[in-house]
Backbone bond lengths (Angstrom), bond angles and torsions (degrees), N, CA, C in turn:
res aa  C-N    CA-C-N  psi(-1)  N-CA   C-N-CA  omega(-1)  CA-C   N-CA-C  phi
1 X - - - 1.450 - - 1.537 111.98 -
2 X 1.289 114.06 -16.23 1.423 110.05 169.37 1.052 121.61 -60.34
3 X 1.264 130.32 -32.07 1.505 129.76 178.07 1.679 112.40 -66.28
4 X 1.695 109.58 -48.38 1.545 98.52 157.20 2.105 135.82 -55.64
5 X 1.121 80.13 -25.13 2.069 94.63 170.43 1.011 103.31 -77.94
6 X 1.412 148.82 -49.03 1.885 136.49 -177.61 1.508 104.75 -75.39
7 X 2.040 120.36 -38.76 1.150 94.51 168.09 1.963 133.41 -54.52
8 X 1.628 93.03 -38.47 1.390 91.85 -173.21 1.117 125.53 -72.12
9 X 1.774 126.49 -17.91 1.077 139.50 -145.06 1.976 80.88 -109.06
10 X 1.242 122.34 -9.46 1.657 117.04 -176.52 1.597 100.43 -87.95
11 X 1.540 108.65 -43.07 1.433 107.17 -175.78 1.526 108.79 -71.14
12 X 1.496 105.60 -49.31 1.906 86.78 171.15 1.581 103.14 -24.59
13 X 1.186 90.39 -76.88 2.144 105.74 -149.47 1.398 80.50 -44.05
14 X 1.239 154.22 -112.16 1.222 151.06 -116.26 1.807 97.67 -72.78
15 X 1.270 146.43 11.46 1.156 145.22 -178.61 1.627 103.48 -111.47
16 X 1.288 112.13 -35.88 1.354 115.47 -179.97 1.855 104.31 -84.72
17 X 1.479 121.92 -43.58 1.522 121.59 166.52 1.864 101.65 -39.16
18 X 1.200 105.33 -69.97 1.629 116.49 -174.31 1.240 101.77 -58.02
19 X 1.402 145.65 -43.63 1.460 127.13 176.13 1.533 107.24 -62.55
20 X 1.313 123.07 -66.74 1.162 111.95 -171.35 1.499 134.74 -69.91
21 X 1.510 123.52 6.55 1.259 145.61 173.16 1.866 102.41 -88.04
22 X 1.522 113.33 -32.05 0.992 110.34 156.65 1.610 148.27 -63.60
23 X 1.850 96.23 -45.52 1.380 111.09 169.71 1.543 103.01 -47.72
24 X 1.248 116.78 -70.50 1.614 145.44 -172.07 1.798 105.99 -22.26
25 X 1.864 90.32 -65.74 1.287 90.42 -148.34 2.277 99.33 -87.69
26 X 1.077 103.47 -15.04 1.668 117.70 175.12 2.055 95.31 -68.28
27 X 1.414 113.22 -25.64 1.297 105.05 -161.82 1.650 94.88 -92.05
28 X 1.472 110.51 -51.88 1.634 100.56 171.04 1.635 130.24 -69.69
29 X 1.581 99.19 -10.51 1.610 92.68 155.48 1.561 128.09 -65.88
30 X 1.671 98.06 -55.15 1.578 103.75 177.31 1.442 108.89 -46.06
31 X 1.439 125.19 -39.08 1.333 109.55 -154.53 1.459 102.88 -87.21
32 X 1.591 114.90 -23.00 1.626 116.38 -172.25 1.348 104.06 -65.27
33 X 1.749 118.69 -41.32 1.511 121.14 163.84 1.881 119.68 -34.95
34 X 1.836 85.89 -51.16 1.725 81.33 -171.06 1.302 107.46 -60.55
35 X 1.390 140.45 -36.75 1.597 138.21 -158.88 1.366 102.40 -98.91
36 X 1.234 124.08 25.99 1.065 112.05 -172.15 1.757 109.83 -107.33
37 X 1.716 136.70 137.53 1.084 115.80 -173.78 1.765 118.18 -88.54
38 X 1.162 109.72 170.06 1.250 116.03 175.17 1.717 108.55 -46.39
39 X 1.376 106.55 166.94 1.392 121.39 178.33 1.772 94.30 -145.02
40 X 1.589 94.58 174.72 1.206 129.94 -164.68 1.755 94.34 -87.04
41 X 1.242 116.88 -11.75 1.781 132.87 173.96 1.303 114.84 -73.35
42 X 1.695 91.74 -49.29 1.908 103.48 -160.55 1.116 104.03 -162.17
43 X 1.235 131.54 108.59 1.530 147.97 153.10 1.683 114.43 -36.01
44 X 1.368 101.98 0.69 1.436 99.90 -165.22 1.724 96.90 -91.53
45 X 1.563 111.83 141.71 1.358 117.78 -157.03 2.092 90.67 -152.35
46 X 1.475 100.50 164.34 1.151 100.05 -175.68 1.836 151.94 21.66
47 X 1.239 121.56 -103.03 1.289 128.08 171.16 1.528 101.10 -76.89
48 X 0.819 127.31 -23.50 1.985 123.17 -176.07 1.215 102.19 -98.97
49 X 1.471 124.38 48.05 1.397 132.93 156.68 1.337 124.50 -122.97
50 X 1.534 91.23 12.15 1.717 114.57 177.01 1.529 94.29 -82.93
51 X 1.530 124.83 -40.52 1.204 123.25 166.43 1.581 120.62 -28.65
52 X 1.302 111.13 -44.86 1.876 111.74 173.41 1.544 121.00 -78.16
53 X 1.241 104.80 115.06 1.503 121.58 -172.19 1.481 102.18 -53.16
54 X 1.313 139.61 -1.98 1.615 152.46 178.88 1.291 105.69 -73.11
55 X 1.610 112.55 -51.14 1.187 135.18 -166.05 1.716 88.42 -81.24
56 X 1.103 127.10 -65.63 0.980 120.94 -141.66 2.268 103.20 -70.26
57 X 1.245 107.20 -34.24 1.411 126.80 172.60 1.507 96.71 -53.14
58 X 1.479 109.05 -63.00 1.923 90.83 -156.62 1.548 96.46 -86.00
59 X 1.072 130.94 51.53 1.632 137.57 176.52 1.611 93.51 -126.47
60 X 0.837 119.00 -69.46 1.490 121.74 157.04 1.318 135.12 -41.36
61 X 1.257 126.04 -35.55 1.571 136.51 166.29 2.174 88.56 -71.84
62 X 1.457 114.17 -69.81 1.096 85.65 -177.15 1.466 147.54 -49.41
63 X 1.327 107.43 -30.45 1.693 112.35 150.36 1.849 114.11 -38.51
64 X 0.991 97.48 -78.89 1.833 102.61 -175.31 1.474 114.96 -53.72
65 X 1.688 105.88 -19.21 1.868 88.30 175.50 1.881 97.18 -85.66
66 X 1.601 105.10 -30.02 2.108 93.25 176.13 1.521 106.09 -42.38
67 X 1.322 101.93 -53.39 1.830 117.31 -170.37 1.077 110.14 -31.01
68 X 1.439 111.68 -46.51 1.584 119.98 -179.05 1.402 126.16 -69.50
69 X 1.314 101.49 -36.70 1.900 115.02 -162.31 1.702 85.60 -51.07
70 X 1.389 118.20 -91.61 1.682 125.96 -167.72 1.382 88.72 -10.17
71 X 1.287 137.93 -83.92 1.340 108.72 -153.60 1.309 136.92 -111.47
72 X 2.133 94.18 34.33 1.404 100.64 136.09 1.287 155.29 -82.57
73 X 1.606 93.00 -11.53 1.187 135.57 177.97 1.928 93.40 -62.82
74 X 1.615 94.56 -92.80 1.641 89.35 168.85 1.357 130.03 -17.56
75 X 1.540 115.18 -57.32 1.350 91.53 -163.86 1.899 112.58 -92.01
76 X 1.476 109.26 -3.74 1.706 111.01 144.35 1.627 105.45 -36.18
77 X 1.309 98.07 -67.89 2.050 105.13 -158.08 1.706 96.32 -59.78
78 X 1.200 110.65 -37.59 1.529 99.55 -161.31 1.537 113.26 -103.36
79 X 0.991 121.30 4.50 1.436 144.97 -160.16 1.577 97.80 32.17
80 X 1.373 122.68 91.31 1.608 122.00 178.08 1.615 106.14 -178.23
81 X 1.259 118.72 68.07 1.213 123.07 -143.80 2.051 88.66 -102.39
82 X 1.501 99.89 127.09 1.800 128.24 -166.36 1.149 125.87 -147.68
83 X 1.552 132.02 101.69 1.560 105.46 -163.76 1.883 86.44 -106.19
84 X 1.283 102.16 155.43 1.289 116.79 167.48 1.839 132.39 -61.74
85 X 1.511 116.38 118.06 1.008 96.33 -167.26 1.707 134.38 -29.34
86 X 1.407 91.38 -55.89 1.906 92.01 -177.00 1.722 112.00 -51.51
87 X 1.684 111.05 -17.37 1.518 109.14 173.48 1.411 103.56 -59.31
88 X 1.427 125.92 -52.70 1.094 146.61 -139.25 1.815 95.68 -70.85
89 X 1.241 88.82 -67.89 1.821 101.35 175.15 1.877 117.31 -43.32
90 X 1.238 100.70 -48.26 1.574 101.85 -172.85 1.582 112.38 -77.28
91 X 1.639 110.69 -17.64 1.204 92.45 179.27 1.435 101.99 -84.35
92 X 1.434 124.39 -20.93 1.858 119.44 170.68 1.338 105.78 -51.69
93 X 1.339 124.20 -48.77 1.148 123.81 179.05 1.820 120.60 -41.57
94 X 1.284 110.73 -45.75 1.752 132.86 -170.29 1.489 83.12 -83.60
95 X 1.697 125.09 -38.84 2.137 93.95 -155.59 2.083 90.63 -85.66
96 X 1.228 105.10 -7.99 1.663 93.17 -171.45 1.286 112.75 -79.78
97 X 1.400 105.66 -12.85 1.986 112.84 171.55 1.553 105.74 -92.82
98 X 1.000 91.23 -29.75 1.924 85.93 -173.79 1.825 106.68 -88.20
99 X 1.536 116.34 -15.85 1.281 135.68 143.81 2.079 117.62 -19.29
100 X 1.738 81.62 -88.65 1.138 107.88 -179.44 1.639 125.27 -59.51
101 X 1.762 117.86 -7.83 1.370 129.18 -163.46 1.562 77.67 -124.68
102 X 0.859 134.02 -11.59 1.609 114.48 172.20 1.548 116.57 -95.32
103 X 1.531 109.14 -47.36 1.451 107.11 170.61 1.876 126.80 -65.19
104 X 1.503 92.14 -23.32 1.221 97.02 176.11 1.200 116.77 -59.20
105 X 1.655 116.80 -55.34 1.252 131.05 -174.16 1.982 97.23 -59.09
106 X 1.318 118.05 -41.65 1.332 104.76 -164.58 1.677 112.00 -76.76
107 X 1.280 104.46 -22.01 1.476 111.06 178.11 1.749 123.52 -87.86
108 X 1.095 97.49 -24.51 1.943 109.61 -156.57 1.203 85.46 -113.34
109 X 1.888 121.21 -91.17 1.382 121.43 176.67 1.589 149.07 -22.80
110 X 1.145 80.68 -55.41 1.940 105.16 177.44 1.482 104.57 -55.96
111 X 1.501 109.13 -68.71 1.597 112.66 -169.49 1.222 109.63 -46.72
112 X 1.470 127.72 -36.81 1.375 138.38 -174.99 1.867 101.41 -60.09
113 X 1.072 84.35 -84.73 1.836 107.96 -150.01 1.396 95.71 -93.53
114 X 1.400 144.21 2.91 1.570 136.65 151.59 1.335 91.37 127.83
115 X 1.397 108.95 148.69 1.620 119.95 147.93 1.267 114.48 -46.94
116 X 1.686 133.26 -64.96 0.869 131.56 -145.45 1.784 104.43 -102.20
117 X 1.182 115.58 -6.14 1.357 103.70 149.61 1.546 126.86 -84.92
118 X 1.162 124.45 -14.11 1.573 146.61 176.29 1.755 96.36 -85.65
119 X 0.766 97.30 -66.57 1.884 90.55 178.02 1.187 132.09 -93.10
120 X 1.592 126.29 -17.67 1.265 119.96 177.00 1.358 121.59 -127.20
121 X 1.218 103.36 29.82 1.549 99.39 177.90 1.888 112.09 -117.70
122 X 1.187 105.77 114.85 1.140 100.02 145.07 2.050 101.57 90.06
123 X 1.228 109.59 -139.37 1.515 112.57 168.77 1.406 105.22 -75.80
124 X 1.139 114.15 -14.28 1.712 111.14 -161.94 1.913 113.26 -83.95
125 X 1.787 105.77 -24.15 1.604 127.59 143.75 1.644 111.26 -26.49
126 X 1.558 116.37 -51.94 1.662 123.93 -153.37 1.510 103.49 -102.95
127 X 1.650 117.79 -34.02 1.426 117.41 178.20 1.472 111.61 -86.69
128 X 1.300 119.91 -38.15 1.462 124.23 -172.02 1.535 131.65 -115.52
129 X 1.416 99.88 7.89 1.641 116.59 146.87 1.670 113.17 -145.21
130 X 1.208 140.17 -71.91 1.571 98.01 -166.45 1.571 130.86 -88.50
131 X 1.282 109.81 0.50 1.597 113.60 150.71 1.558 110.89 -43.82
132 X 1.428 118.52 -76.56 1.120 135.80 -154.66 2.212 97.71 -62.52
133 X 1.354 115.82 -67.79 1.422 127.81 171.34 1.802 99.97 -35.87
134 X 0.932 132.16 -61.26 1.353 125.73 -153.92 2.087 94.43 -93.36
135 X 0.922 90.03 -26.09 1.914 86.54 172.03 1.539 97.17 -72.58
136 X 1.461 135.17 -53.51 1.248 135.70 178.63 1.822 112.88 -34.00
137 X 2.182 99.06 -55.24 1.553 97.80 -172.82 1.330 112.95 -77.47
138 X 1.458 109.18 -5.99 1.905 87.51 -176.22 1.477 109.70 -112.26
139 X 1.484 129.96 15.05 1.061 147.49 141.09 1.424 105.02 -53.14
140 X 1.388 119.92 -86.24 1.610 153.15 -124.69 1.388 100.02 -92.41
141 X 1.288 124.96 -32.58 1.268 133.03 -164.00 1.791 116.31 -145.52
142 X 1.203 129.35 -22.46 1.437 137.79 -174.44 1.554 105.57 -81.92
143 X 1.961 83.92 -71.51 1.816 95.45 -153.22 2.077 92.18 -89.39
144 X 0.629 109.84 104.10 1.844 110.46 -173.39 1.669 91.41 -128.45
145 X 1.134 136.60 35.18 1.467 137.75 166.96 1.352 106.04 -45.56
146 X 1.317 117.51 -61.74 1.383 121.28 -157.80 1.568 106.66 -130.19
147 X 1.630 129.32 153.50 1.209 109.37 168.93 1.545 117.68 -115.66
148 X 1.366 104.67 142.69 1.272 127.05 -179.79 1.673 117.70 -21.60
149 X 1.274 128.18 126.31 1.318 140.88 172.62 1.619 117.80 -73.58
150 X 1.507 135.25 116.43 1.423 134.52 -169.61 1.875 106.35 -43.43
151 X 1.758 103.03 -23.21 1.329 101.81 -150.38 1.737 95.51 -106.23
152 X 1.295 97.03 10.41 1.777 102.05 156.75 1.336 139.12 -66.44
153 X 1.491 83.62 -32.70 1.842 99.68 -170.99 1.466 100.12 -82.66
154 X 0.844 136.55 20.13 1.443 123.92 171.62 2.020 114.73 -129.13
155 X 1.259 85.53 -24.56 1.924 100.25 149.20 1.122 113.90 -65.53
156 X 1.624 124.77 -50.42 1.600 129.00 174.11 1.298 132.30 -55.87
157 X 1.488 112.12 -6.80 1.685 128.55 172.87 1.194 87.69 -96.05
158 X 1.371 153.75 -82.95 1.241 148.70 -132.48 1.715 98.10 -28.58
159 X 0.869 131.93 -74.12 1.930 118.00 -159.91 1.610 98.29 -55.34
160 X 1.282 123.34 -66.85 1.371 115.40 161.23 0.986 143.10 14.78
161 X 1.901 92.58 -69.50 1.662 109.67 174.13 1.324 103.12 -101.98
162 X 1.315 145.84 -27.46 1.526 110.28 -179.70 1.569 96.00 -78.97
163 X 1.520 134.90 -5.96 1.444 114.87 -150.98 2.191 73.50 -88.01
164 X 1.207 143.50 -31.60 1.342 148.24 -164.69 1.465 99.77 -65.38
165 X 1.574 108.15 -47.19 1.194 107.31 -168.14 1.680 111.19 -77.28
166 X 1.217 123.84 -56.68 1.680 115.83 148.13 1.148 140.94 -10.91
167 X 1.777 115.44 -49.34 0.975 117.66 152.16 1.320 129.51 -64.76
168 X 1.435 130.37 -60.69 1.182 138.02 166.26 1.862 124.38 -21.16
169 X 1.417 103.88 -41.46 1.274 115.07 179.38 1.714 110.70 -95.31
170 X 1.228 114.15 -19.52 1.200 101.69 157.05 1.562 129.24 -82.23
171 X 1.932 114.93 -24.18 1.234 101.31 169.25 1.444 113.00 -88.93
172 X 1.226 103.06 -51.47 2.033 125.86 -174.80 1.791 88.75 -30.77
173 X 1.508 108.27 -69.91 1.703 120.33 -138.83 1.246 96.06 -103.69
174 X 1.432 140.48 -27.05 1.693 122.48 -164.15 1.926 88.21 -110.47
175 X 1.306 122.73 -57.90 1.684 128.14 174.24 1.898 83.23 100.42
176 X 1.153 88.12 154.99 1.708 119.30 168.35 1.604 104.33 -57.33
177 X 1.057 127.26 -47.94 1.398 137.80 178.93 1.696 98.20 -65.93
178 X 0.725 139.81 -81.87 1.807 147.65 -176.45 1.608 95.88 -46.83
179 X 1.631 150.95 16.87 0.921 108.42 -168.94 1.726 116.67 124.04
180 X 1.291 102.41 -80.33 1.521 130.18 -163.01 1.518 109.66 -41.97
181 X 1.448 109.09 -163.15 1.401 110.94 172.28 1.979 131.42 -88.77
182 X 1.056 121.80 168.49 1.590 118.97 166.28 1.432 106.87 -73.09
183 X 1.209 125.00 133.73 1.805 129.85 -163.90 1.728 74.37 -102.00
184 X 1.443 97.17 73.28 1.655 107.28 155.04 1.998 120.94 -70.78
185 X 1.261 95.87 -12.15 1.932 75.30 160.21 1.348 90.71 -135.95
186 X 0.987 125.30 63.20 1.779 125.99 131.85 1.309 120.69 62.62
187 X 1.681 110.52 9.16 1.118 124.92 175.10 1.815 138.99 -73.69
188 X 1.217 89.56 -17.36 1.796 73.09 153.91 1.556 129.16 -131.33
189 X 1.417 108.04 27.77 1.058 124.85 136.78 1.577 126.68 -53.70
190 X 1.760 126.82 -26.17 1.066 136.79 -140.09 1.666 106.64 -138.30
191 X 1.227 104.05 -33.27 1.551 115.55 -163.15 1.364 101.54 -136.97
192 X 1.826 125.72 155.46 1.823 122.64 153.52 1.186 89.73 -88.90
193 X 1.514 93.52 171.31 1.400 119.90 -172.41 1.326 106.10 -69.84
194 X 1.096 133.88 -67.58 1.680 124.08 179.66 2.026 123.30 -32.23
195 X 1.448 83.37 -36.95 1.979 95.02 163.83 0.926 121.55 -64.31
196 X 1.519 140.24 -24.97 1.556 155.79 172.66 1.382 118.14 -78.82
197 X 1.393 111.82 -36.89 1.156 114.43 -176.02 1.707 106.88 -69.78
198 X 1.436 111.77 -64.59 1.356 149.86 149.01 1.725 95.64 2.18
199 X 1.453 99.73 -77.58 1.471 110.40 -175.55 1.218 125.75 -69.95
200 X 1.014 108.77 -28.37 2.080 120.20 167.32 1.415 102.58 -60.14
201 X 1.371 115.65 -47.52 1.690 107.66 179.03 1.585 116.62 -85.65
202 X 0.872 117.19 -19.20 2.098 120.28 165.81 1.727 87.18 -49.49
203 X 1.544 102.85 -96.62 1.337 111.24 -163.36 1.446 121.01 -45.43
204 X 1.657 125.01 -20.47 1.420 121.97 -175.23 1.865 88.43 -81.02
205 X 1.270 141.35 -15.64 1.560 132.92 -150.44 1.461 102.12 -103.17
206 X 1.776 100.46 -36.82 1.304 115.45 174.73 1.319 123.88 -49.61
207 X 1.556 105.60 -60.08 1.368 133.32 -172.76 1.356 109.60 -54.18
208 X 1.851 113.51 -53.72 1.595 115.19 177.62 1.603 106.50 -75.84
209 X 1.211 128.82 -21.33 1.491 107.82 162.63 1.162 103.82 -49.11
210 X 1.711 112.08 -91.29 1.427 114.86 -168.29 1.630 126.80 -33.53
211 X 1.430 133.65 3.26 1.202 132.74 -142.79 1.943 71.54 -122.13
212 X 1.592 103.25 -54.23 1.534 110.49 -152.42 1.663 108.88 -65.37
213 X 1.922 105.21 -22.74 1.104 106.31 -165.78 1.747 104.34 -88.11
214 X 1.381 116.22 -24.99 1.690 123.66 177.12 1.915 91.50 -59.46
215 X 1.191 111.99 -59.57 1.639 107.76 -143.71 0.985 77.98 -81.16
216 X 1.908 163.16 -13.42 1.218 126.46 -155.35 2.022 98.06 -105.38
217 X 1.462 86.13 -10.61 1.688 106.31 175.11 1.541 111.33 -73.54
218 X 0.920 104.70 -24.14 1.248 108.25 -170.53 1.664 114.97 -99.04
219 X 1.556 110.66 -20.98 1.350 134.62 -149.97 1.873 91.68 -96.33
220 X 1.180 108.89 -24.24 1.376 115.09 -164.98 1.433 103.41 -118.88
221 X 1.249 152.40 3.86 1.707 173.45 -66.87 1.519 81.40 159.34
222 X 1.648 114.41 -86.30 1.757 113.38 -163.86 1.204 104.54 -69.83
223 X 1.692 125.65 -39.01 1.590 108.24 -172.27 1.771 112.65 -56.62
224 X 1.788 114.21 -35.28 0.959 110.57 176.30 1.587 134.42 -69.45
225 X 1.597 110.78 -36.43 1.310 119.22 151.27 2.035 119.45 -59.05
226 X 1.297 106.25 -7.67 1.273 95.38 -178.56 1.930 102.53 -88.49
227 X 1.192 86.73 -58.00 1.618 109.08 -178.55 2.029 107.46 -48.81
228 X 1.122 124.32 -43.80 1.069 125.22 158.27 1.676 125.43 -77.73
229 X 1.220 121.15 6.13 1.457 107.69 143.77 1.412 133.74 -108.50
230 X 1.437 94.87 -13.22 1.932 119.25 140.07 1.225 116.01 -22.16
231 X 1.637 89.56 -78.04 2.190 104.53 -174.60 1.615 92.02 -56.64
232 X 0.962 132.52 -57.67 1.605 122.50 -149.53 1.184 108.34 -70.07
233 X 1.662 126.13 -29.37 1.352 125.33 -177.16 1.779 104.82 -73.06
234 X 1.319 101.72 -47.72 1.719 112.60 161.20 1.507 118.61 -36.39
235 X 1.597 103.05 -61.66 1.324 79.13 -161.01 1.963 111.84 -83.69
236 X 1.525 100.10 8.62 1.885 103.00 -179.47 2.038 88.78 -75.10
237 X 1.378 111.78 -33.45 1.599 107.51 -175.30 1.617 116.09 -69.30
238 X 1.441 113.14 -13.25 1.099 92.56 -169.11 1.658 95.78 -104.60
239 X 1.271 103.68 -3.37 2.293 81.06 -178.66 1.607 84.79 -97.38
240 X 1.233 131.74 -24.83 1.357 116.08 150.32 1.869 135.92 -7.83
241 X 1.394 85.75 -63.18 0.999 127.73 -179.30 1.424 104.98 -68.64
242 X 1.069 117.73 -72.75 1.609 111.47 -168.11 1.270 112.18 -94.42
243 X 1.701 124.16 16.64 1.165 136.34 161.06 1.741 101.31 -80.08
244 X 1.170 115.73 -33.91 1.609 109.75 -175.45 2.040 106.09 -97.98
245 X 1.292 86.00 -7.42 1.604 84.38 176.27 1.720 100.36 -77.87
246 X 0.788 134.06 -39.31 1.627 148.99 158.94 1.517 114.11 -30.87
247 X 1.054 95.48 -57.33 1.613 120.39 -179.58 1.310 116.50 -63.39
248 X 1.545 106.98 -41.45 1.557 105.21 175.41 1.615 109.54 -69.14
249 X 1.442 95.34 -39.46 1.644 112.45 -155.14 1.539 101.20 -46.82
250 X 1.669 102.37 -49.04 1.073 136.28 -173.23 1.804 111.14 -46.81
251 X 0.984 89.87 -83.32 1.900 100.30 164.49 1.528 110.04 -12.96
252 X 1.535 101.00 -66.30 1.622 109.40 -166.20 1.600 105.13 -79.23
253 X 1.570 121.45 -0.58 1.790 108.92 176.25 1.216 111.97 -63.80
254 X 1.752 96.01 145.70 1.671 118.27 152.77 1.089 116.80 -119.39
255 X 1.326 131.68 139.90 1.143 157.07 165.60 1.986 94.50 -10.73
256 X 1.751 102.36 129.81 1.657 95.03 -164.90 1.082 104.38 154.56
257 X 1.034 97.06 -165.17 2.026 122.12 177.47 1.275 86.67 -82.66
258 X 1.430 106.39 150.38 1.329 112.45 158.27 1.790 110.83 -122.27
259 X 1.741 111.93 127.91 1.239 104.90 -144.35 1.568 84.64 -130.44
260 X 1.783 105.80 120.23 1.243 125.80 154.73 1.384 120.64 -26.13
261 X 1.395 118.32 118.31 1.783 100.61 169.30 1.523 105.74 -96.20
262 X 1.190 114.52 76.18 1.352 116.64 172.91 1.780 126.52 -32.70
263 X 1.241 108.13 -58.65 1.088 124.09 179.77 1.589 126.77 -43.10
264 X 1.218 109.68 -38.07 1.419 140.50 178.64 1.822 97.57 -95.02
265 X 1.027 108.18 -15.55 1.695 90.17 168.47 1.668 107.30 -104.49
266 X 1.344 95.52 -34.63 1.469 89.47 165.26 1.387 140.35 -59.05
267 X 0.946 118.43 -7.25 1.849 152.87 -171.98 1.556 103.61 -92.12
268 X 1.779 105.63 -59.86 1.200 104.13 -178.20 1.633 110.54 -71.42
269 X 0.958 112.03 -39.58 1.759 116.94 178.92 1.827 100.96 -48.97
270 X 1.694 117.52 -45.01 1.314 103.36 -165.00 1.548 107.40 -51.15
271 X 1.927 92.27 -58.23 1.497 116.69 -153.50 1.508 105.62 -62.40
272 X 1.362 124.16 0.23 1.454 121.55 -175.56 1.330 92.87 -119.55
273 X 1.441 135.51 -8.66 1.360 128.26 158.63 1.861 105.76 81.12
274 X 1.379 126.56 22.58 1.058 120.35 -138.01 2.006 119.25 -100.89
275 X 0.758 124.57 171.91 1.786 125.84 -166.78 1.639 96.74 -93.33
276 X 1.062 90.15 0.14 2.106 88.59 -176.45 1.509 113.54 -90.11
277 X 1.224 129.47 106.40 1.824 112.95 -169.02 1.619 115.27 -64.87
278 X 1.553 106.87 174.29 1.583 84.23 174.35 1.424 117.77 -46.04
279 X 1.432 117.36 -78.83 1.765 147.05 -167.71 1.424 76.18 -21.31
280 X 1.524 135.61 -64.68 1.801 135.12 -162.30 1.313 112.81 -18.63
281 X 1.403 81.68 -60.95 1.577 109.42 -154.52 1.769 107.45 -95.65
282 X 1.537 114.14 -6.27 1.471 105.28 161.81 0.595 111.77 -107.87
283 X 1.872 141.31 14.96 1.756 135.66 145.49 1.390 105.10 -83.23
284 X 1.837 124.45 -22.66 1.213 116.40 165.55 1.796 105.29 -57.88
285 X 0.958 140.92 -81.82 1.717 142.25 -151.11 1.179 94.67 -64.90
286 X 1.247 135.34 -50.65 1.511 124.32 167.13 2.011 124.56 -39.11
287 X 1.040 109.20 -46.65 1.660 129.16 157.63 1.413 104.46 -50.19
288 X 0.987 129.67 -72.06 1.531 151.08 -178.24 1.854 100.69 -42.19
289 X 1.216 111.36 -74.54 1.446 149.15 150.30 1.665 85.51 -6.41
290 X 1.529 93.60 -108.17 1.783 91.20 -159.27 2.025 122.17 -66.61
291 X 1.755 103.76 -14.14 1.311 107.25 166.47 1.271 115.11 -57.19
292 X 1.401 128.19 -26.10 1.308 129.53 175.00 1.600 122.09 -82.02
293 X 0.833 121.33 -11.49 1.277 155.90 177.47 1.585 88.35 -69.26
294 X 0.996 140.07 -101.33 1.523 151.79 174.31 1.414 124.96 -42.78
């Protein structure tokens, strides 16, 4: 079992590095956004940058990576590192928005207005590449405790869609003139409103499939490599086991029958749960049995 304790006790440490590189660096993005002044791009300045679903995603991922720390912390101290299902769920919830604000930017954004103004400039470095990349690995590949429920992915749109529908009614129904918001992605210039809505939920359903089907691939990959070096360490304990049950037996023979204690192997076979049938394992102690003998 030691080999399972250094594995688990490695993913803590690198789950708690990756959570808190997240909190950190999602918190000095948001704030470099807030101080940041208007441009000749976007009038958008301070508190009305909650308006960008960017902002609003890695505010939320940073919640769910805190969620995590407590009991990375724990399972550092205790070496037994476990996050709780509902951990498990809410942080799917945070990587399917920070999902959808990363591919967007890499697919839609980027081609437009540059890679390296989309990814390397400025706060936009911390919200729109390694927030989003390192929320991906400790989802997808770190935290795999538990696997994802079919009836998640449709909890996992909810910000998505009311954050679509918010928008929509502030540009579609109130307009920039009345009030409303800046139709900062160019959307109804391009699309009606019923097409937006429509399309916010394709790609938010898409995204948490594909998200649910990596981590649940992955979630069932280690349980199975875990669980099968379980059985194998098991089953080296149990001819162990009835290699020295032999041995005793052995000690105490007299000249005679020599008589299987079935019963007592059958016991051990339950309690070790094991792939060896009885008959297996009473030509094993029998082997054992008369090899000792010689």
């Amino acid at each position: 079992m030691k080999v399972i304790s250094t594995v688990n006790r490695t993913r803590c440490t690198i789950a708690f590095i990756v959570s808190v590189t997240i909190v950190l660096a999602s918190f000095f993005g948001v704030l470099i956004t807030m101080l940041l002044p208007g441009t000749s791009a976007s009038s958008i300045i301070g508190m009305n940058n909650f308006r960008y679903f960017t902002i609003l995603a890695n505010l939320f991922m940073n919640v769910c990576a805190i969620l995590c720390v407590p009991y990375e912390i724990e399972g550092l101290r205790k070496q037994n590192y476990h996050l709780p299902r509902w951990i498990v769920d809410f942080l799917y919830f945070g990587v399917v928005n920070m999902a959808i604000t990363f591919f967007g930017c890499l697919l839609v954004i980027a081609p437009v207005n540059g890679f390296k103004e989309t990814f390397f400039t400025s706060n936009l470095l911390y919200l729109h590449l390694i927030c989003p990349i390192l929320s991906l690995l400790l989802f997808l590949f770190i935290n795999i405790d538990h696997k994802i429920k079919l009836n998640r992915i449709f909890i996992s749109i909810i910000p998505i869609t009311i954050y679509a529908i918010v928008y929509c009614v502030n540009v579609f129904v109130i307009g920039e003139e009345n009030g409303g918001w800046v139709d900062h992605y160019h959307v109804k210039e391009n699309y009606p409103l019923w097409q937006v809505i429509l399309i916010t939920m394709i790609i938010g359903i898409m995204t948490a499939s594909i998200l649910m089907f990596i981590h649940n691939k992955h979630h069932l990959g280690i349980k199975k490599i875990k669980n099968d070096y379980i059985r194998s360490k098991d089953e080296l304990d149990i001819i162990e086991e009835i290699k020295k049950l032999a041995n005793e037996d052995r000690n105490k023979y007299s000249e005679g029958d020599i008589v299987i204690p079935t019963h007592i192997i059958d016991a051990i076979r339950k309690e070790r749960d094991s792939k060896y049938t009885s008959e297996e394992l009473y030509g094993l102690y029998l082997d054992y049995f008369l090899e000792s003998n010689h």
